[in-house]
Every structure is written in C-alpha cells, then in structure tokens.
N, C-alpha and C positions, 0 to 999 in steps of 0.2 A: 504494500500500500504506500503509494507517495507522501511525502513531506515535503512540506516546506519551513526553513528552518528563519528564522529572521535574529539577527545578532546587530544591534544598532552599538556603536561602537564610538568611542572618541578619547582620542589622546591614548591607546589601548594597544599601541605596538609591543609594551612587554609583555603583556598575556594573551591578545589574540592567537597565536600560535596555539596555546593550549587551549584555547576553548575549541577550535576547528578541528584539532586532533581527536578532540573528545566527540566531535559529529563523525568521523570520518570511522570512529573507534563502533559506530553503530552498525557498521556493516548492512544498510539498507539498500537497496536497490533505488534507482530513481531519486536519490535524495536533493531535494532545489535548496541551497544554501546564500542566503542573501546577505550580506554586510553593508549596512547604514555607516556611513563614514562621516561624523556628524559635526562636518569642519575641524577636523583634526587640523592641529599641527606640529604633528609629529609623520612618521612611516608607517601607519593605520591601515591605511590604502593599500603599499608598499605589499604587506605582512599577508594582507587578505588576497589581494593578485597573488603572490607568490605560492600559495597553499596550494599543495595537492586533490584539495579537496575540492577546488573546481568551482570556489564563491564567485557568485555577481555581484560587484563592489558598484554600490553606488552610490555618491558625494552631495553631501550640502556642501556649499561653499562657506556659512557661517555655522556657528551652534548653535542650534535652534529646539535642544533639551529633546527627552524622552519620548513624549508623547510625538513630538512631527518626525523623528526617527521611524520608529514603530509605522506611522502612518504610510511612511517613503515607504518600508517594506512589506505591510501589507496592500497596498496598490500594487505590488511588482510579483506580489507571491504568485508562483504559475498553477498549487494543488491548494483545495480547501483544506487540507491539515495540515493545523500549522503550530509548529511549536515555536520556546523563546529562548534565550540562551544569550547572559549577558557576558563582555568579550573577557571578563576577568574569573570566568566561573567555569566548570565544567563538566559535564556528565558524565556520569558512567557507563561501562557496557552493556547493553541492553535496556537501559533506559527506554527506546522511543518504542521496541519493540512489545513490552511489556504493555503500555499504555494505548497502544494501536489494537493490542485484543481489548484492553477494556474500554472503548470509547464505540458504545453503541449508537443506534440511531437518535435517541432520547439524550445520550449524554451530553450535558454543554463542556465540562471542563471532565480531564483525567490528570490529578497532579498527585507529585510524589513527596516522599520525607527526604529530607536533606540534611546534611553536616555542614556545618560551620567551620571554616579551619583559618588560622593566622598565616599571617604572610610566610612565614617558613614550612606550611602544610601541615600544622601539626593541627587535630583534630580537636575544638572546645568544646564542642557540645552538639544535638543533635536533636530533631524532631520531625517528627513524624513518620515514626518507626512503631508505632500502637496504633491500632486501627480510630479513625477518627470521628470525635462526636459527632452526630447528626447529616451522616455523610448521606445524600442523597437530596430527597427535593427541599429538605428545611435547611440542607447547611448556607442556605444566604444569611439564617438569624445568625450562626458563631462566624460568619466574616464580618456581620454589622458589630459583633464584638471584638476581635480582634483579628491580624490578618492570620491565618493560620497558610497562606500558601505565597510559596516563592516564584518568582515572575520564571524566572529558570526552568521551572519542576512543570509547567503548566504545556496541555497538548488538547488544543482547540480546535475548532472550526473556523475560517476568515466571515464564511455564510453567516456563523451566529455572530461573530464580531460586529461587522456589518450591521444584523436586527436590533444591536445593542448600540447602533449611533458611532461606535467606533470610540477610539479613546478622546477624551477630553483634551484639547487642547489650551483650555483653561491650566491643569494642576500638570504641574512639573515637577509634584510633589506625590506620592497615592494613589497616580493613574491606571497602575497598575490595581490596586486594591480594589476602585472604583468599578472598574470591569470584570474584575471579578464576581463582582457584588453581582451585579448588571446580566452577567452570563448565569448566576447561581439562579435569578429568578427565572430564566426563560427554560431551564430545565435542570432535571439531576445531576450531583456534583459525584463524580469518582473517587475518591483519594487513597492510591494505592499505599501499604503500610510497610515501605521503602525506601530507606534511603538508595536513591539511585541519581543525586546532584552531591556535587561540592561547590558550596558558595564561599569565596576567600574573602577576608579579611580586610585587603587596603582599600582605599578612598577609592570609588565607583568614578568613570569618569563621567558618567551619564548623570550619575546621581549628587546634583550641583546642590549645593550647600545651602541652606535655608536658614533664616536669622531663629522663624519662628512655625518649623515644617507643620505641628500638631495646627497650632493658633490660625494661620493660614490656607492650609489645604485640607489637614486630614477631619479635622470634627469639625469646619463645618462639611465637610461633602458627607460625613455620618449622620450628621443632623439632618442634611437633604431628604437620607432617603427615612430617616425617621419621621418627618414629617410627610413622606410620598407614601410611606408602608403604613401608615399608624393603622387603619383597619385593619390589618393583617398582625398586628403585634399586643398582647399583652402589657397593660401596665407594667409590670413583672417584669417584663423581656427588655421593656423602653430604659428598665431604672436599671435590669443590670448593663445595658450596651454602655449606658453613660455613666455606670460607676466603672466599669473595666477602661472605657476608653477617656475619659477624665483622669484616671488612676492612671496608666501607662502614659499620657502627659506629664503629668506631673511628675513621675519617675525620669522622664527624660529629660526634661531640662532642671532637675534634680543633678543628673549623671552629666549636665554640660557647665555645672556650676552655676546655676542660674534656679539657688532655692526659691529667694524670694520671689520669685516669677513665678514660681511652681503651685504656690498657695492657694489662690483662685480657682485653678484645677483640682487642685486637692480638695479643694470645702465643697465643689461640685461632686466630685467623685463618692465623698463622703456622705454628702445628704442623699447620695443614690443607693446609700448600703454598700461602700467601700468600705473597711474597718478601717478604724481613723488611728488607731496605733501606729501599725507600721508606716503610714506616710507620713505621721505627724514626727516620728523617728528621723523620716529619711530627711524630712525639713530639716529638723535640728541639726542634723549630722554634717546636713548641707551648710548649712549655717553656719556654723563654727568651723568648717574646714576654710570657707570665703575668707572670714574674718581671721584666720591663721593666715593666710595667703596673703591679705591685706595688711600686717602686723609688720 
C-alpha cells in the first residue's frame, strides 16, 4: 500500500540524514517521500537531494513555520496515506507497516508510543507502550485533555485532512494537536501500544520559540472546541480538560522560570479540581529558585 511521507524541515542538515534513513529502513514499496525545505539556511536541500531515498525536495524561499510547510507537502503528496516524520526524529522498522494493517476504512488516525531520547541517544523516558485510554471514537475527549500523540507517530489520510479544513494556518504553535482533535471527531482513533518512533531531544527547527506557546495558541484553541463541543461534553469532562490543561500550563512556565506567570493558570486549574498542593509547591519552589538566581 503506498505512502506518502511529508518531512517539512528547516535548518535540519544535521539530522535529516537520519530521519530518511529511518523511511528508507521501512522497506515499503512505492514509498512518495516529500521534504519541505522551509527556507533553510543551511544544506537542508543539499542533504535531502543527496539521499538515497529518492525525496522531492521542495523550497520556501523564507520560513514560513509548521503549519505552510505541512500544507507545501500535502498539496504535493501523490497517495492518500500519509504519514509525518519531523527531520530531527526517527522511526523504527516496521513502523508504517504495522499501522497500514490497522488503519481501516473508518479509521481517521493510526499513531504509535514513542521514546524520548537526548541529544546523545540515550533513552529518558517513554509513552505509549500500554494500551490507551478511550482509544476509538471518544479519544477526541483525552486529546481535549492532553496531547497524548506525537506528530511523528501519526498515519492519516490527506482525504480526511482535507474534510478537517487542513491545518490552521493561524497557530505555529498546536497545529498539530488541533488536527488531531479535528480528525478524532470525524472518526475512530487507532493507537497502537508501540513504541515504534524516537523523538530526540535538541531544539526542533520547525518548532520556533514562543514567548507565551500555552497563553497564545494552545488553551485558547482548547477552549474553541470547548465551546464548539459543549453539547457533546459533561460538566465533569469540561472541568477536568481545564484543570489538566490549566495545570500543564502552569507547570511549564513553572519549568521556564517564569512562577509568577504560572499563578493565574494554576488558580484556574485549581478551581477545576486540580489538587492545589503540588502546584502551589511547584510555585514556591519556582519562586525561591528566581529569587536565588536574582540574589
């Protein structure tokens, strides 16, 4: 069964090579492999011409972020299945083949469990290697709570892409998240209980730095479909999406030194039935590390 693979890519001449290897490691027949070259200025281009692997390299002239990458490559893709594969990550053997038995007619998404590894390969941590909660036609509610799926791991349709509007060209932040969302609703979600990605550790070149990524793109586009779904959701379901994702706010710009910022998300989180301990901890802790820093 054909693929088409789309890898938007920028500034990404040190690990492109590995992530193509890791297509070419699929041993599929017919495989259509596309690289977004997203105004690089580096040998991007260079790295993806040169591969074995037989990519059509095609060029922005500036950086024009995530989501118009992605769009270059699904306009160009030649087979409706389509998977994603960012130029710094890589998959494993038999990855697409696994995922190509379980992506039936009804299925919108097939994604898998992945590792996390540092810039030296060494492996931190891992998920979704245990079968996952509410996989099928309800898991849109656990993405309205957290992302549980890596843009990498995911093997779609462009057809349902497409019925879903495509990606926002709006967020250069979640875009991925958001269509996930977006495909969960239109049909059953897969999620095979595999690690069968590695997603590495350094700075994404695609994935541009945001002052304030939650505040700006991720809750509100949560709150969008909270208010687009609310007949379809429980009280219950509404106050835990916004104490999980209130709470994973504030833990982040907690982790970027930025407690007192964090607060506001936390007293949200909190009034949604977060337990107010361990954030109100992670405040302090923040706090007093600032104030060391600033000493």
């Amino acid at each position: 069964m054909p693929v088409s693979v789309l890898i938007p890519a920028y500034d990404a001449s040190a690990t492109l090579g590995r992530a193509l290897d890791s297509v070419a490691a699929q041993r599929l027949d017919g495989i259509d492999v596309i690289v977004v070259d997203d105004g690089s200025t580096d040998a991007t281009a260079a790295v993806a011409a040169a591969h074995p692997v037989g990519a059509r390299v095609l060029r922005h002239q500036a950086n024009r972020g995530s989501s118009a990458a992605l769009a270059t490559a699904l306009a160009a893709a030649r087979h409706d299945r389509v998977a994603f594969l960012d130029a710094d990550d890589e998959w494993l053997p038999g990855k697409l083949t696994a995922q190509l038995a379980a992506l039936g007619e009804v299925t919108s998404i097939v994604a898998t469990g992945f590792a996390h590894v540092d810039p030296a390969g060494r492996e931190l941590w891992t998920y979704g290697a245990e079968p996952a909660a509410r996989a099928g036609v309800d898991f849109w509610k656990a993405l309205l709570e957290h992302s549980m799926i890596a843009k990498p791991s995911v093997l779609t349709r462009a057809s349902s892409i497409a019925r879903a509007g495509g990606f926002d060209p709006a967020l250069t932040v979640a875009e991925d998240q958001d269509m996930w969302i977006c495909l969960a609703l239109l049909g059953p979600v897969a999620y095979l209980p595999q690690v069968l990605l590695r997603v590495h550790g350094q700075a994404r070149g695609l994935g541009r730095r945001q002052a304030s990524p939650d505040r700006d793109y991720v809750l509100p586009m949560v709150e969008r479909y909270l208010t687009l779904l609310a007949d379809r959701l429980t009280r219950a379901e509404v106050r835990r999406v916004r104490a999980r994702r209130y709470g994973a706010a504030a833990r982040n710009l907690i982790g970027r030194g930025q407690a007192a910022e964090a607060l506001p998300y936390a007293q949200t989180a909190i009034a949604n039935g977060a337990p107010a301990l361990p954030l109100a901890a992670a405040i302090a802790r923040g706090l007093v590390r600032r104030r060391m820093r600033g000493a």
